[in-house]
Structure formats: structure tokens, C-alpha cells
C-alpha positions as a printed Julia matrix, in Angstrom:
225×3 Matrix{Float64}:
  18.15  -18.31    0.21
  21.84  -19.1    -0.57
  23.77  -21.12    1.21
  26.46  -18.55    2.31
  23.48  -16.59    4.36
  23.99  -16.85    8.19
  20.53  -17.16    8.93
  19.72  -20.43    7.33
  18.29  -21.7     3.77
  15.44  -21.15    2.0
  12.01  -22.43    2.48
  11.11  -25.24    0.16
   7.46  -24.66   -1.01
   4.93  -27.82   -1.86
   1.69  -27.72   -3.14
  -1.01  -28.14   -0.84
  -4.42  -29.78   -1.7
  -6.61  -26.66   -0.85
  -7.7   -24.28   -3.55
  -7.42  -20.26   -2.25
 -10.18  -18.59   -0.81
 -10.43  -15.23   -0.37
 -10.8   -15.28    3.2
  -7.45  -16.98    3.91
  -5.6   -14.31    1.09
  -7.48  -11.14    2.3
  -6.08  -11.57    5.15
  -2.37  -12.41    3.51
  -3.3    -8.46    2.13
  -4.0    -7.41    5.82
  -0.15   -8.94    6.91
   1.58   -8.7     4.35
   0.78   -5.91    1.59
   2.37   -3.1     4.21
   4.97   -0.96    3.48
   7.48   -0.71    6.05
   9.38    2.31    4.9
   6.58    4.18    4.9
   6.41    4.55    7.93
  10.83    5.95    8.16
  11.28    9.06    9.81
  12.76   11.74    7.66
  15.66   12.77    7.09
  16.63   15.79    9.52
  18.31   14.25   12.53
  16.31   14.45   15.83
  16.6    17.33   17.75
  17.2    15.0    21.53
  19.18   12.24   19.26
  21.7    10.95   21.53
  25.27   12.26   20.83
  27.56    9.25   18.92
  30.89    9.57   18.16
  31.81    8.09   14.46
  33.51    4.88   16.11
  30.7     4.4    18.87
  28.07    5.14   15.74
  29.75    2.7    13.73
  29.74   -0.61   16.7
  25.98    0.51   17.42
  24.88    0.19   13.85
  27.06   -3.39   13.69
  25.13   -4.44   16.7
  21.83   -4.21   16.08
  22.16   -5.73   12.39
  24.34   -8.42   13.7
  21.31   -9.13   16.72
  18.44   -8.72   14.3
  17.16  -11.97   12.26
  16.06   -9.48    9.77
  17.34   -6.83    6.89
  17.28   -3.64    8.81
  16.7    -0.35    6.86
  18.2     2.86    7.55
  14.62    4.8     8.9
  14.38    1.2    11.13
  18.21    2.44   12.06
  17.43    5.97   12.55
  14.45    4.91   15.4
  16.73    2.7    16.79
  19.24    4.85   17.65
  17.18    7.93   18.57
  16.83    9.72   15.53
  20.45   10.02   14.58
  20.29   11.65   10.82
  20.13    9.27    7.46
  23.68   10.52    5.94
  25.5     9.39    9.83
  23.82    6.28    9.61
  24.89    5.6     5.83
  28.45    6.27    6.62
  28.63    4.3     9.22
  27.28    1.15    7.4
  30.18    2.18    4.51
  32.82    2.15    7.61
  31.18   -1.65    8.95
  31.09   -2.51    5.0
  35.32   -1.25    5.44
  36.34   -2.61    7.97
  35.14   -6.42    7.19
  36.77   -6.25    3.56
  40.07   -4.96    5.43
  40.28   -7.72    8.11
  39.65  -10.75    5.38
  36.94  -11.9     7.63
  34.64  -13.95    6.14
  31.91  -11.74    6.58
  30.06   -9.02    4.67
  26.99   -6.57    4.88
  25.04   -6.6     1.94
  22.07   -4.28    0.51
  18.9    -6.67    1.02
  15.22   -6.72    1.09
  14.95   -2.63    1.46
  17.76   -3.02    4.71
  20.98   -4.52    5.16
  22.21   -7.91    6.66
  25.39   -9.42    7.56
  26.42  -12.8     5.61
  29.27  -15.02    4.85
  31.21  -14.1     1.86
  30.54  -16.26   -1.06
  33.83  -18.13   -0.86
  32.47  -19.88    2.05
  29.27  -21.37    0.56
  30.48  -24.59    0.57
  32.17  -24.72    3.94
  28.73  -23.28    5.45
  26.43  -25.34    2.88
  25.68  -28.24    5.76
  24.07  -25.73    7.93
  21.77  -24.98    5.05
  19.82  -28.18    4.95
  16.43  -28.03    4.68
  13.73  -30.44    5.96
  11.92  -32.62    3.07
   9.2   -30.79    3.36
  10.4   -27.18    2.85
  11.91  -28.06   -0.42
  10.93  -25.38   -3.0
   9.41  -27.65   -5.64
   9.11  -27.27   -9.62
   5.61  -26.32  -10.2
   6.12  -23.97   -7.25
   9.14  -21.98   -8.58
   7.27  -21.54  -12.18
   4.71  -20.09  -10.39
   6.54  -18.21   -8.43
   8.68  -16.52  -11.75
   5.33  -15.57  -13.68
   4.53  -13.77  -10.32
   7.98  -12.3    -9.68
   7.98  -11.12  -13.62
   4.09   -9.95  -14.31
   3.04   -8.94  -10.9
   0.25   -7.9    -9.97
  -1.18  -10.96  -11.98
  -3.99  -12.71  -11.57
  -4.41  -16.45  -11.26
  -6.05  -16.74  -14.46
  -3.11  -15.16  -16.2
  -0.84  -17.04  -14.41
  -2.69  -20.25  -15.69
  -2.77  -19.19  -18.93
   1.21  -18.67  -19.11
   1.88  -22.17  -17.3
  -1.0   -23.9   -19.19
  -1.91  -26.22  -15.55
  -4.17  -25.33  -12.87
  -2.28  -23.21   -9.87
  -4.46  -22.62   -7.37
  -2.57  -25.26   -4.92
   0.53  -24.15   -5.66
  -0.21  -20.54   -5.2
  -1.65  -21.26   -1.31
   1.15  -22.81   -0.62
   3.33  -19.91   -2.03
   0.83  -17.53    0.21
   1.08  -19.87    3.46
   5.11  -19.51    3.3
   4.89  -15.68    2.87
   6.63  -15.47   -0.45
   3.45  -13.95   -2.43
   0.48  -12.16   -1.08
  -2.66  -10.8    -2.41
  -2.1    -7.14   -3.72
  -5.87   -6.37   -4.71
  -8.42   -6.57   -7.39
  -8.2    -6.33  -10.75
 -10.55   -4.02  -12.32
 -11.95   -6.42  -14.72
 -15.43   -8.05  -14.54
 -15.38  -10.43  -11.26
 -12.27   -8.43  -10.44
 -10.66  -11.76   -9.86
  -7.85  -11.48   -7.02
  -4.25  -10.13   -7.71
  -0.85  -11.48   -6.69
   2.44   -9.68   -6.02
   5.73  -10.87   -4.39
   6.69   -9.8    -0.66
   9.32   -8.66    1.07
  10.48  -12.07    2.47
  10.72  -12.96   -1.6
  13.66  -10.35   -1.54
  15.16  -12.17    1.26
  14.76  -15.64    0.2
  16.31  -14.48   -3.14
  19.22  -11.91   -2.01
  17.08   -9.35   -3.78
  17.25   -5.26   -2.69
  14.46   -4.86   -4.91
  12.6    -6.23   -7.87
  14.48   -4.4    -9.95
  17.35   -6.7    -9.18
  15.8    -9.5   -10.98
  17.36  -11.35  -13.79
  16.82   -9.49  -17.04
  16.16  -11.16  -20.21
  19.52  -10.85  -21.75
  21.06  -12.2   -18.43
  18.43  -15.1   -18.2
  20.45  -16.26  -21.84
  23.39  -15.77  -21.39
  25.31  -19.26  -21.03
């Protein structure tokens, strides 16, 4: 993660020693191949929400994302505050969104992950960068960010595939890239031995500043000096 993120920097992956089994990466599918937003109420606003005005909406919505660890989406929002309807809740984030670019703090909320988060404002990376060291051994290494772009790019891929592409053997690299949550096992392909698939998660997004996967860089971008 960048170093201007409150929260802290971004886990440094090394390779381990141990090849992946299926037992330890069926059960990555088990913790980590669920959609949270499924599970968002909808839209129409509770019939015993609680009655916020604008302002009082607005400090609520700025508390809980500035006490949560974690992106926060609008349905996680919604429960939160008793079913208060998606369009209140969206304002409100425009009108915390507002009111930091007005006061020249040196804060902002940003789209993340699926939620939103607060961070420090990119102008402050370096003044914030010494909170962002990371222990030796959380250093994202080489072999471990290739891997991790031929997942990010092809996903679901297989480890096969993503062997042929790097032209080395993965299978450490990707149990360490499992064990620190940034790829899980997504399912089977339907080949013959319907070898195991891989996918990004949703702390990849965060690591990454990413909303989506849509928000990776493109091709054109990826050349451009």
C-alpha cells in the first residue's frame, strides 16, 4: 500500500519453501472467495431507520469510516446506521469528501476496495513515509510481484499458465501470495485434472489503492514514459 495510507504499508511477500496443496487453498476458497456486497441490503430505506438530520448523517458516516481499519461500503453503511437509504448515505460521503478539500486538511476519503477509507493526501507521502516501514520480512519480493501481475491480469489462471508466462516454477511463491491474503483459490478449471484456479482478493484492492480490477494499469498506460 502507499505510503500516504493511514493504516500502514504494504505487506512484503517472500517465497516460502512449501509447494500448495489443496487442502491449505480450499480452504483460502472457504475465507476468502466471498462476496461481501452480496450480502447489502437494498436500496429502499428501512421502514424503523432512525431519523438523521443531513449534518448528524454526515459526522455518523465520518465516524464509523474514520474507527474502522477497513474500506467500508455503502450496504456495510446502510446496516450500520439502521437502514438509512443508499442515495442519504452517498451524499453524505460527497459532503465528508467537501468538507476535507475545503479545510486544506491533509486528509481525504477515497473510493477503495468496493468501500471507502480515509487517507492522507498525496502531498504528504513523504512526511508520513517513516511510519510506513515494513519489517524485512514483509518485503514484497521480485518473483512475488511477477506472479502476482500474471494473476492480477489473466485471472482466474491456473498455475500451469502462470508458469508458462514466467518460464520458473511458482508454486512457492504463489503460497506465500495465498498465506498473506493477496490471491486465493477461485475454483477449477474445466480441463482434464481441472488443475486449481487463482484470482486476486479484496485485500489486493487495498494493498494496491484499487476500487476494482478495472482500475488496473492498461496497456497503453503501462508504456507510457
Amino acid at each position: 500500500m502507499d505510503a500516504e495510507q493511514q493504516s500502514g504499508a504494504a505487506p512484503v511477500l517472500e517465497p516460502t519453501d512449501l509447494e500448495p496443496t489443496d487442502e491449505v487453498e480450499e480452504t483460502a476458497v472457504a475465507d476468502g472467495g466471498r462476496d461481501e456486497r452480496a450480502d447489502e441490503p437494498e436500496d429502499e430505506e428501512a421502514a424503523d431507520a432512525p431519523e438523521y438530520a443531513d449534518e448528524e448523517l454526515e459526522r455518523a458516516v465520518a465516524a464509523l469510516l474514520f474507527a474502522s481499519p477497513d474500506p467500508l461500503s455503502i450496504g456495510r453503511l446502510r446496516g450500520l446506521l439502521g437502514g438509512i437509504g443508499k442515495a442519504r448515505i452517498e451524499r453524505a460521503l460527497d459532503d465528508v469528501r467537501g468538507r476535507l478539500g475545503a479545510a486544506g486538511l491533509p486528509w481525504e476519503l477515497r473510493p477503495i476496495a468496493g468501500g471507502w477509507q480515509f487517507y492522507t493526501t498525496p502531498d504528504m507521502a513523504e512526511t508520513v513515509a517513516g511510519l510506513s516501514k515494513v519489517k524485512k520480512d514483509e518485503r514484497v519480493s521480485p518473483a512475488s510481484l511477477e506472479t502476482l501481475a500474471v494473476v492480477a491480469y489473466r485471472q482466474p489462471v491456473t498455475k500451469a499458465e502462470i508458469e508458462a508466462i514466467r518460464g520458473v516454477q511458482v508454486g512457492p511463491v504463489l503460497r506465500a501470495l495465498v498465506d498473506r491474503g493477496l490471491v486465493k483459490v477461485a475454483g477449477r478449471a474445466d480441463v482434464p485434472g481441472h488443475p486449481l484456479l487463482y484470482a486476486t482478493t479484496k485485500r489486493f484492492l487495498e494493498t494496491f489503492g484499487l476500487m476494482a480490477l478495472e482500475d488496473l494499469p492498461r496497456d497503453a498506460e503501462l508504456l507510457r514514459d
